[in-house]
N, CA, C and O atoms as CSV, one atom per row, in Angstrom:
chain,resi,resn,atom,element,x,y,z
A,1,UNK,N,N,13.428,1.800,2.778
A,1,UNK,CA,C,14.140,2.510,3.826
A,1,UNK,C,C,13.804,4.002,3.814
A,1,UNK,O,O,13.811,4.629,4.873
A,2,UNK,N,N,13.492,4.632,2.573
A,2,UNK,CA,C,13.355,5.911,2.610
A,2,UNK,C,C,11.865,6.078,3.364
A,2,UNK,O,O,11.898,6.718,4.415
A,3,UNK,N,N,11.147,5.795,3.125
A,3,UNK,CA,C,9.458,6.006,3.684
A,3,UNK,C,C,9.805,5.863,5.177
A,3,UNK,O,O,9.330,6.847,5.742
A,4,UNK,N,N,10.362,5.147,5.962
A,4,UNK,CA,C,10.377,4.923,7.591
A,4,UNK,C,C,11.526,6.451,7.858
A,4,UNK,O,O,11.154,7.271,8.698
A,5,UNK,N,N,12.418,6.620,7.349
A,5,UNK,CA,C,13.153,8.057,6.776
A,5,UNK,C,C,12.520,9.454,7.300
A,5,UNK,O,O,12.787,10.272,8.180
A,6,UNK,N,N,11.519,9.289,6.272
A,6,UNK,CA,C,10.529,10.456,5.636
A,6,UNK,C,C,9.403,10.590,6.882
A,6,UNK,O,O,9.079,11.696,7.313
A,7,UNK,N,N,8.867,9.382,7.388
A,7,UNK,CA,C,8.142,9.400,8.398
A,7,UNK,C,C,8.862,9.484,9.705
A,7,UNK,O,O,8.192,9.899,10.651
A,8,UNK,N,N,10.318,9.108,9.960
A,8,UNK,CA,C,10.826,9.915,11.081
A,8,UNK,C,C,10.775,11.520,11.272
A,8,UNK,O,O,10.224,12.151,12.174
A,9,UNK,N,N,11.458,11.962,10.242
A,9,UNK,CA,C,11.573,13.252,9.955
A,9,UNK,C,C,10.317,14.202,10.391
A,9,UNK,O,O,10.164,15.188,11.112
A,10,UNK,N,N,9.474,13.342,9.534
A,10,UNK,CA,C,8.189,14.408,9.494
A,10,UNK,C,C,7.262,14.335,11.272
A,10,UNK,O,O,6.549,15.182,11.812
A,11,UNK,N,N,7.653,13.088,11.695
A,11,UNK,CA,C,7.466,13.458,13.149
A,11,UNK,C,C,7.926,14.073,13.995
A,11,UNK,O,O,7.447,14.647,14.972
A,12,UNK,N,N,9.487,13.883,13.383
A,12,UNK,CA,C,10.056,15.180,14.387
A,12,UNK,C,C,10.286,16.687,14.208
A,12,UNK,O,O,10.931,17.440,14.938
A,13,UNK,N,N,9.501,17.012,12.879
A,13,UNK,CA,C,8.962,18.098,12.334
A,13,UNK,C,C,7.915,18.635,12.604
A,13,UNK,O,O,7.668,19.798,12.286
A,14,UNK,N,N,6.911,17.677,13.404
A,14,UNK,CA,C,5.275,18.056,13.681
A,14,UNK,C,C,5.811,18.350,14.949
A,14,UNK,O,O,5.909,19.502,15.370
A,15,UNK,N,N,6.400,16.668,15.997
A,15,UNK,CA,C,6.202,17.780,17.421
A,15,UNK,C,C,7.311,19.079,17.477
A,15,UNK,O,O,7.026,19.864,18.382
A,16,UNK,N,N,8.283,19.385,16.840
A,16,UNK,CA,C,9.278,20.906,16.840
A,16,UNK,C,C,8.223,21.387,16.290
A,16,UNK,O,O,8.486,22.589,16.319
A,17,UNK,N,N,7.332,21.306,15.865
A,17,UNK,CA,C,6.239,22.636,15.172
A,17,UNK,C,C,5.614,23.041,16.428
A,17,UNK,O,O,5.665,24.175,16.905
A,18,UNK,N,N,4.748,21.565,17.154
A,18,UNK,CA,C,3.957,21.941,18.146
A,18,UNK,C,C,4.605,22.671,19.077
A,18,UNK,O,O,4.131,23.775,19.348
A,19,UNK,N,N,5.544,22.318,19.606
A,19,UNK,CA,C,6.312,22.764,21.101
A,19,UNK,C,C,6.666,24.239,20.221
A,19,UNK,O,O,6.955,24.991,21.151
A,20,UNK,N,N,6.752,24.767,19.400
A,20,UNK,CA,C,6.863,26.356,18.568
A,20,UNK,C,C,5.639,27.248,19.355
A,20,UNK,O,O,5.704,28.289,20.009
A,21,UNK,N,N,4.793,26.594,19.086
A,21,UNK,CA,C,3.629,26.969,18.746
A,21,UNK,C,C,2.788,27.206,20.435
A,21,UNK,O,O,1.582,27.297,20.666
A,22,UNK,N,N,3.746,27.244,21.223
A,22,UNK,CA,C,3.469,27.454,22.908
A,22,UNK,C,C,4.173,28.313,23.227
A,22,UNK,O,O,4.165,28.650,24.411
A,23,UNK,N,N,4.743,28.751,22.607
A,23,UNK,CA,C,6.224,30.162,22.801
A,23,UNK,C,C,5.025,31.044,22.891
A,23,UNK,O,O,3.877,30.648,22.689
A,24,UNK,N,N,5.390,32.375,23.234
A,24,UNK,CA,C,5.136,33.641,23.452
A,24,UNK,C,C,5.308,34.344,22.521
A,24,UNK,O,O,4.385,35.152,22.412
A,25,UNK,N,N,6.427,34.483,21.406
A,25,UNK,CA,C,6.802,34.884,20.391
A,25,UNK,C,C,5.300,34.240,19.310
A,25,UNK,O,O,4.868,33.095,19.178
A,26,UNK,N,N,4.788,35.714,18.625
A,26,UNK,CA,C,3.836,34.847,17.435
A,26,UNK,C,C,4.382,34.733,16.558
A,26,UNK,O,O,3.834,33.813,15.951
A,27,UNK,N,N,5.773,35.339,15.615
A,27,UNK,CA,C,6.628,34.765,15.097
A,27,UNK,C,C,7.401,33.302,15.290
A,27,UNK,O,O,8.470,33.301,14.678
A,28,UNK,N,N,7.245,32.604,15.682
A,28,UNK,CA,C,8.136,31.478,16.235
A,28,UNK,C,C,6.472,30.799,16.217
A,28,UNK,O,O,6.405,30.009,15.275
A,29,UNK,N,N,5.457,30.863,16.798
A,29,UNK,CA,C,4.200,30.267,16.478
A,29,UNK,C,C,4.046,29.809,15.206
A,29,UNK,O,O,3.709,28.698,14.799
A,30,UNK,N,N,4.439,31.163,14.429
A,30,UNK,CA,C,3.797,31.141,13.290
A,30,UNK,C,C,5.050,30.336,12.512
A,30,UNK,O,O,4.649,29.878,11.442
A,31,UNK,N,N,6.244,30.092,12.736
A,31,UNK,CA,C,7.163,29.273,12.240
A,31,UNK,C,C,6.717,27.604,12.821
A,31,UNK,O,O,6.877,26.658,12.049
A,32,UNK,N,N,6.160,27.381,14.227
A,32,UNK,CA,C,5.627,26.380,14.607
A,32,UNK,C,C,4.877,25.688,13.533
A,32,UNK,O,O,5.299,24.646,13.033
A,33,UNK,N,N,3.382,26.453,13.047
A,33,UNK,CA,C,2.827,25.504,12.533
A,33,UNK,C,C,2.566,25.554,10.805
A,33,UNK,O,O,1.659,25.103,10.106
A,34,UNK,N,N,3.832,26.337,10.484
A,34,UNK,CA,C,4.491,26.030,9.136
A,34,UNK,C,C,5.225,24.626,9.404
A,34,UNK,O,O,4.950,23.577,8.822
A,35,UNK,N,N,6.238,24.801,10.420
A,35,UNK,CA,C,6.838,23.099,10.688
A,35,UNK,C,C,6.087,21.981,10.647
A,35,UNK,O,O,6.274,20.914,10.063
A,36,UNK,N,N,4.916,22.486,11.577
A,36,UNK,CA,C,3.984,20.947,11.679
A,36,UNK,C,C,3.711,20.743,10.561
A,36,UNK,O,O,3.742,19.544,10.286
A,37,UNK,N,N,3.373,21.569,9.536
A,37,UNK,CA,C,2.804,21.361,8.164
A,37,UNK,C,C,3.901,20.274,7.774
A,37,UNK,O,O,3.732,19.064,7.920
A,38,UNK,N,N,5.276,20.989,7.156
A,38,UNK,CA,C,5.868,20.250,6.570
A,38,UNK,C,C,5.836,18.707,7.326
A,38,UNK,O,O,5.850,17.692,6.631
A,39,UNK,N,N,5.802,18.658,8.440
A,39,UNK,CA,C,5.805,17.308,9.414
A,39,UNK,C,C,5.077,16.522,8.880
A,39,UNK,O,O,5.561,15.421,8.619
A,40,UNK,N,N,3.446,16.833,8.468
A,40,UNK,CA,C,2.849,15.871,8.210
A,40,UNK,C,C,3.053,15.676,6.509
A,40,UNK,O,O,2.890,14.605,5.924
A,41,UNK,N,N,3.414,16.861,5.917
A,41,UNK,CA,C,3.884,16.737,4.397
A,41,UNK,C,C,4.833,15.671,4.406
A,41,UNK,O,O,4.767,14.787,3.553
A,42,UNK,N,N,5.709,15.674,5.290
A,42,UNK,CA,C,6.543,14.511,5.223
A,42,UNK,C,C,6.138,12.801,5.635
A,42,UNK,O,O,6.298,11.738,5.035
A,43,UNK,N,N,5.764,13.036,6.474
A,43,UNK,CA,C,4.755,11.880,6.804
A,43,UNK,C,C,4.110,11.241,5.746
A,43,UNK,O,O,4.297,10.043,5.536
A,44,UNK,N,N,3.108,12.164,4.817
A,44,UNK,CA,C,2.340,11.660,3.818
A,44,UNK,C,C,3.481,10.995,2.666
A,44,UNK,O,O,3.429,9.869,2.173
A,45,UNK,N,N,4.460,12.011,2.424
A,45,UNK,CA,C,5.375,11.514,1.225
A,45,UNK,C,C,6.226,9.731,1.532
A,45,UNK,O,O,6.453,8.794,0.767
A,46,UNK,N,N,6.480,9.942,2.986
A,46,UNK,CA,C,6.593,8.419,3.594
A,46,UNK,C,C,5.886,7.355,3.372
A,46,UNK,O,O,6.403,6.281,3.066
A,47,UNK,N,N,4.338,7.579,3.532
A,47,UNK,CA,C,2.901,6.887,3.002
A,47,UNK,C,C,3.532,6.154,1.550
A,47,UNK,O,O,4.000,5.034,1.345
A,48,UNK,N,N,3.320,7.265,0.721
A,48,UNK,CA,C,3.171,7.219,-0.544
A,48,UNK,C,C,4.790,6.596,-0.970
A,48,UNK,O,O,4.754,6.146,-2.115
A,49,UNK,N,N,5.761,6.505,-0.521
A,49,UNK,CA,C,6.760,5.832,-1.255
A,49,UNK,C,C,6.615,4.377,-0.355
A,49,UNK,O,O,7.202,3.413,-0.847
A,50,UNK,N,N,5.926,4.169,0.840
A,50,UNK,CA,C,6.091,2.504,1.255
A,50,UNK,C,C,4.742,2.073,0.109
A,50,UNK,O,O,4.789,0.986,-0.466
A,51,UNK,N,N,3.762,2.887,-0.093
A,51,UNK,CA,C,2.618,2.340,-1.118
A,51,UNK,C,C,3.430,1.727,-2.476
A,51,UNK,O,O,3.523,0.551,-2.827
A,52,UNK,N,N,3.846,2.640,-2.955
A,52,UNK,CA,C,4.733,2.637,-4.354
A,52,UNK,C,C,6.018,2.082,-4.912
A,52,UNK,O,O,6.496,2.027,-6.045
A,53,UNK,N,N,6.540,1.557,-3.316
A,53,UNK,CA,C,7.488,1.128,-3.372
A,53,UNK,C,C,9.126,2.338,-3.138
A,53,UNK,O,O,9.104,3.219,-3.997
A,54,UNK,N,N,10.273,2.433,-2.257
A,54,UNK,CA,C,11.102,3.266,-2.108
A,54,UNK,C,C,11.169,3.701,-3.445
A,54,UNK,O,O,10.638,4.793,-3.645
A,55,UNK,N,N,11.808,2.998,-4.659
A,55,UNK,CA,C,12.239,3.508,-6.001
A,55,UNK,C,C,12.018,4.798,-6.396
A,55,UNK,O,O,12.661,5.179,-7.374
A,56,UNK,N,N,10.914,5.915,-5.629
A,56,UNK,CA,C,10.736,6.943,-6.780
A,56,UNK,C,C,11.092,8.055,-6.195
A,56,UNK,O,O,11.077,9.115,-6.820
């Protein structure tokens, strides 16, 4: 359950990064695609606990 979790999250962390990252503000850009980062950081950590099993 946690990995489908982790991979919600981190999608709705990538597109709030992207839609940042069309503002006018380059502060708020630059908070954009720090978000997307974590988005897909989260994504991957999702990967890796359905590989490994939820437990860890």
């Amino acid at each position: 359950m946690g990995e489908l979790i982790d991979k919600i999250k981190g999608n709705a962390n990538e597109l709030a990064g992207k839609i940042k990252q069309h503002s006018g503000d380059p502060a708020t850009r630059d908070e954009g695609k720090a978000q997307e980062l974590k988005g897909k950081a989260q994504q991957l950590g999702g990967k890796v606990k359905g590989a490994l099993g939820d437990d860890i």
